[in-house]
DOTOR-943105 format. One line per field, with one value per residue (C-alpha): residue in three letters; x, y, z. Coordinates in steps of 0.5 Angstrom, whole numbers, plus 500, padded with zeros to 3 digits. Example, Ala and Ser with C-alpha at 12.3 -4.5 7.8 and 13.67 -1.06 7.14 Angstrom:
% residues 2
resn <- [ALA, SER]
c1 <- [525, 527]
c2 <- [491, 498]
c3 <- [516, 514]
% end
This chain:
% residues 314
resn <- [UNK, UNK, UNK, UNK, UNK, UNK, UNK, UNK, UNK, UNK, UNK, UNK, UNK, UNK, UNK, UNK, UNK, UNK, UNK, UNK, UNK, UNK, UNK, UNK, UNK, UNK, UNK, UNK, UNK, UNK, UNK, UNK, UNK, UNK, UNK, UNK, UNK, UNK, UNK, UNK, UNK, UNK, UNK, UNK, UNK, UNK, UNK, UNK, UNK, UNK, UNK, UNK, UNK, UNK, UNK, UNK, UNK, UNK, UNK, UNK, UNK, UNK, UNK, UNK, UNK, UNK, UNK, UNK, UNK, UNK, UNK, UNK, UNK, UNK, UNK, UNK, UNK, UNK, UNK, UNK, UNK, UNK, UNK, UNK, UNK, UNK, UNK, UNK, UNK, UNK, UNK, UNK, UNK, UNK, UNK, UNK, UNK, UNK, UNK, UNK, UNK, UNK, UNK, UNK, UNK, UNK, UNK, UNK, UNK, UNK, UNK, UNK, UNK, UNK, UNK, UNK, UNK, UNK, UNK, UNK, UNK, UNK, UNK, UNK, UNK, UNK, UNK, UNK, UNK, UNK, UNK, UNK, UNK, UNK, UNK, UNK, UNK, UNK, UNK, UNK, UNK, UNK, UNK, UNK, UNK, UNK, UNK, UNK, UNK, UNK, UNK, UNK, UNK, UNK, UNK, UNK, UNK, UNK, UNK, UNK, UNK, UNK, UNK, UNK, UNK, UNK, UNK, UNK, UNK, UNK, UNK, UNK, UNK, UNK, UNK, UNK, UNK, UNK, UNK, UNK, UNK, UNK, UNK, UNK, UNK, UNK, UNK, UNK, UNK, UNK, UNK, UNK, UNK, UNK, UNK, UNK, UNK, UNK, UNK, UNK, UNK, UNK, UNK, UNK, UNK, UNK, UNK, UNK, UNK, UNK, UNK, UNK, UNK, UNK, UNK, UNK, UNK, UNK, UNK, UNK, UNK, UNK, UNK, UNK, UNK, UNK, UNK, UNK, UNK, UNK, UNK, UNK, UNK, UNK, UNK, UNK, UNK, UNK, UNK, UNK, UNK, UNK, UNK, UNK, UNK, UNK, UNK, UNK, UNK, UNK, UNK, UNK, UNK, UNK, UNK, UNK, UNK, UNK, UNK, UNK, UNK, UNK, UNK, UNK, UNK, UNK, UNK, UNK, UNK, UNK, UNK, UNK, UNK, UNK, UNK, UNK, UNK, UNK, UNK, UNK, UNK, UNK, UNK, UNK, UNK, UNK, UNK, UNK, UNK, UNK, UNK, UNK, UNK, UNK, UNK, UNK, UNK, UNK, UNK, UNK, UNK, UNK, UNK, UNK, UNK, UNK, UNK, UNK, UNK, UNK, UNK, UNK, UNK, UNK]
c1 <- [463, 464, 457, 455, 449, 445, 445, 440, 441, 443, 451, 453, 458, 461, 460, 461, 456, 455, 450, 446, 442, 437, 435, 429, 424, 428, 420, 417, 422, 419, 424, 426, 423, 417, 416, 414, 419, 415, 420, 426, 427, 433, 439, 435, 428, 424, 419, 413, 418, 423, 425, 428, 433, 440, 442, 444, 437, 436, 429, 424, 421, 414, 414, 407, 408, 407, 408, 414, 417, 425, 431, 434, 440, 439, 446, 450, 455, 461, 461, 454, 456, 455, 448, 447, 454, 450, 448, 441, 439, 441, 437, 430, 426, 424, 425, 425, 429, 425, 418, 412, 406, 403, 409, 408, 404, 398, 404, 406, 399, 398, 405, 403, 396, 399, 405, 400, 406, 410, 415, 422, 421, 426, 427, 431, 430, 433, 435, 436, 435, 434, 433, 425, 423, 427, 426, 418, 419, 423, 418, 413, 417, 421, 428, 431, 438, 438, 443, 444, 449, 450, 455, 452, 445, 448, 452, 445, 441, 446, 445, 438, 439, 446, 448, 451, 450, 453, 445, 447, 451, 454, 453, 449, 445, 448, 454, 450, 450, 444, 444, 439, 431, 432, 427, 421, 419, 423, 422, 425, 420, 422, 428, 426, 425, 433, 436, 439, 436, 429, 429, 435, 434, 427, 431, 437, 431, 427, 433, 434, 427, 424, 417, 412, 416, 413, 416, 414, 415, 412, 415, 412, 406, 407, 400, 400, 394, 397, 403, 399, 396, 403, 406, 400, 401, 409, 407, 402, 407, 410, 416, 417, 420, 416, 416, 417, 422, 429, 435, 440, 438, 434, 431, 434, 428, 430, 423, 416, 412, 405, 401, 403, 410, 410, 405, 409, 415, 413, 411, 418, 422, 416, 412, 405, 403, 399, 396, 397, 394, 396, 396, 394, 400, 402, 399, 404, 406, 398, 393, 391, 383, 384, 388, 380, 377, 384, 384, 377, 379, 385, 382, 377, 381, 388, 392, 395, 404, 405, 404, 405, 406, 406, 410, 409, 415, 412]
c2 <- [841, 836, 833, 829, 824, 818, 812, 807, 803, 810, 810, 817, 816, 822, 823, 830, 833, 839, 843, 845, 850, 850, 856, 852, 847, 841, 838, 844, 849, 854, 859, 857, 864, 862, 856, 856, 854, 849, 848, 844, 837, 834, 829, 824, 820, 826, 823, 827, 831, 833, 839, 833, 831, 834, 834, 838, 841, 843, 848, 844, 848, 846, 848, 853, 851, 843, 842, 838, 838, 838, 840, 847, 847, 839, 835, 830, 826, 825, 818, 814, 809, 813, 813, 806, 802, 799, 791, 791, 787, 794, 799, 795, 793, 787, 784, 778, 777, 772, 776, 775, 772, 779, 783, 788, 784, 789, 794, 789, 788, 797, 796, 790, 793, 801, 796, 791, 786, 782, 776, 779, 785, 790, 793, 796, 797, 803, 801, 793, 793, 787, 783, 782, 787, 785, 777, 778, 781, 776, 772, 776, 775, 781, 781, 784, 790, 794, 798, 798, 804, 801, 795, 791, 792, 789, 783, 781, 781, 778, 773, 772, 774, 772, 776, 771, 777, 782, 785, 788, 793, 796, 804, 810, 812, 818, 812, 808, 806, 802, 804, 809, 808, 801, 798, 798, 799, 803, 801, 807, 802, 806, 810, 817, 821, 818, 822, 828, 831, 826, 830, 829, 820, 821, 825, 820, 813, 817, 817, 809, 808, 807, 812, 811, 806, 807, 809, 807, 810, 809, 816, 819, 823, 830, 831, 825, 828, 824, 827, 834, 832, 831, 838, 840, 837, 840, 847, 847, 844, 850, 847, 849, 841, 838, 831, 831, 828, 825, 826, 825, 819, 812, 812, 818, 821, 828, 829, 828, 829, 830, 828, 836, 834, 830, 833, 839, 835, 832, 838, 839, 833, 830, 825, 825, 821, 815, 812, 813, 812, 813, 808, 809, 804, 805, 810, 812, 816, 816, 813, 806, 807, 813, 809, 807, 813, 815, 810, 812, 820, 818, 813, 817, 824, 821, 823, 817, 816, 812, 815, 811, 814, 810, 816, 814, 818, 821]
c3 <- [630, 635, 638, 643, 640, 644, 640, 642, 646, 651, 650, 649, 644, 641, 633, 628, 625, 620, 619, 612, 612, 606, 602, 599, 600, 598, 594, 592, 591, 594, 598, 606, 608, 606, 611, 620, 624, 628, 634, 636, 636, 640, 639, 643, 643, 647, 651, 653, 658, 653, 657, 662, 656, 655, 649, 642, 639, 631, 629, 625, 619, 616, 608, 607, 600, 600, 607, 607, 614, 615, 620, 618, 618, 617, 621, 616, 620, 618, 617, 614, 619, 625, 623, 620, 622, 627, 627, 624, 630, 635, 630, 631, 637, 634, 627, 623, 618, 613, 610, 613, 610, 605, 606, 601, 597, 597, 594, 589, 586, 585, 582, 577, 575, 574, 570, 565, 569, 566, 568, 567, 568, 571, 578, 583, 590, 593, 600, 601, 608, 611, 603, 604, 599, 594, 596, 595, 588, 586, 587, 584, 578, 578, 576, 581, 583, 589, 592, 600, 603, 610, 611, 617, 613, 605, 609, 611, 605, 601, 606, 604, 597, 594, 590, 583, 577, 582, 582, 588, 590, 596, 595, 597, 591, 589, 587, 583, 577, 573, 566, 563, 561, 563, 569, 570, 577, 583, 590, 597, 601, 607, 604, 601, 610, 611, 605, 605, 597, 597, 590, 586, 589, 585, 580, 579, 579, 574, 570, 570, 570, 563, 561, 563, 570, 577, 583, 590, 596, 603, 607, 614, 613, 615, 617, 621, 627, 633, 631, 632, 639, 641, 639, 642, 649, 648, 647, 653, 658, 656, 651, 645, 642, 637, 636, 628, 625, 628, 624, 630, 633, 632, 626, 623, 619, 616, 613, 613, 606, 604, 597, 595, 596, 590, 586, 586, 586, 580, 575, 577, 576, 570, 573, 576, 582, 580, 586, 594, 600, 608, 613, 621, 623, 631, 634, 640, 647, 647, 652, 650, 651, 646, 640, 638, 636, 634, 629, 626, 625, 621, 617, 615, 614, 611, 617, 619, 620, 614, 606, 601, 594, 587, 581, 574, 570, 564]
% end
């Protein structure tokens, strides 16, 4: 099927779509029919008039189980590049290409306190990115793979990072190959909301991680409250659009998880969530004087957008 999406820059560029309907909730296991159905979300960045958008809508369903949240029937392009092709300066508004100062160190002491860290020992880093995950880890001490799927985004971590042992591949994680019970520390930083079977990624990085490794993820949180706040405002203006998830257009996110996702996902998969937290992060679409007290909720009742979740394989 033959659709017409907008990218962000707002080309209309014409990219083909096909549409899988889930039958199960992809963390949980429990059956479609036992989700609701949330409401729509278009192939555009909706705004607070989405109905004065023109586009193609997917329904959005919300697990009952484990309230993950995802596009049913999910769009998957034809070519990931229609998707990630693009130059990493177009896919963010602003970026820098160096770390900041205490990225992702507060991770990184979690990570080597749950570890008993040791200098040398093995990571991978699902979804290079940029390069400044794996650049910090490795002054950290880590011995560092990774893999990164889009060309444009792998040229320029390896710009970054060089790439003299061949530690880093240019692949999806479905074609990786890193030898098994051999690492220690996994990251999908921001990675697992962009793939299409979040449980068979934790399934396969499990399988390289040694007993007792780590997993890190940091994914949106499905119970974020600012994103309640706007699917109300939608349904009282008379739509039924939601503003979860964005599986076809900028930054493509398939999925938003909650802190039952994994504690279900790992009974089934075999590990057990060891450490989380959920940050407030950017508060959007909303009024500048209520970002305050907004804050203060969320802050206290765990409701902010992002969830970072540390998994320990048993």
């Amino acid at each position: 099927m033959e659709i017409q999406a907008t990218n962000k820059d707002g080309d209309r560029k014409s990219r083909t779509y096909s549409f899988l309907q889930h039958d199960t909730c992809n963390m949980c296991g429990a059956a479609a029919s036992d989700s609701k159905n949330m409401g729509l979300r278009l192939d555009t960045s909706q705004g607070r008039r989405p109905r004065s958008k023109r586009g193609i809508a997917v329904s959005i369903s919300k697990c009952n189980k484990c309230d993950l949240i995802y596009a049913n029937p999910q769009p998957i392009p034809e070519s990931i590049d229609d998707h990630y092709g693009l130059p990493p300066e177009a896919y963010w508004n602003s970026v820098s290409f160096e770390p900041v100062p205490g990225y992702i160190e507060r991770e990184l002491k979690v990570v080597k306190d749950l570890l008993g860290f040791e200098a040398g020992m093995k990571s991978i880093d699902i979804g290079l990115g940029l390069g400044k995950s794996a650049s910090v880890m490795r002054k950290h001490g880590f011995d560092v793979s990774g893999i990164e799927p889009s060309e444009p985004f792998y040229n320029k971590a390896i710009e970054l990072l060089g790439n003299e042992g061949n530690q880093f591949q240019h692949s999806s994680i479905e074609d990786a190959e890193f030898d098994e019970n051999e690492y220690d520390f996994i990251t999908f930083g921001a990675v697992l909301e962009h793939l299409y079977d979040p449980n068979e990624a934790i399934d396969r990085a499990l399988k390289w991680l040694k007993p007792g490794g780590v997993i890190h993820a940091e994914i949106p949180n499905s119970r974020h409250f600012v994103t309640k706040i706007l699917n109300t405002y939608f349904r009282m203006v008379g739509t039924s659009f939601v503003t979860n998830t964005s599986p076809m257009h900028v930054p493509y996110h398939l999925y938003e998880f909650s802190l039952d996702s994994f504690h279900l996902n790992g009974k089934n998969l075999g590990y057990e969530v060891a450490h989380h937290w959920v940050d407030v992060a950017t508060i959007y679409n909303i009024p500048g004087f209520l970002h305050k007290p907004l804050r203060w909720w969320m802050e206290r009742t765990n409701t902010g957008m992002q969830l970072c979740v540390f998994l320990r394989k048993v």
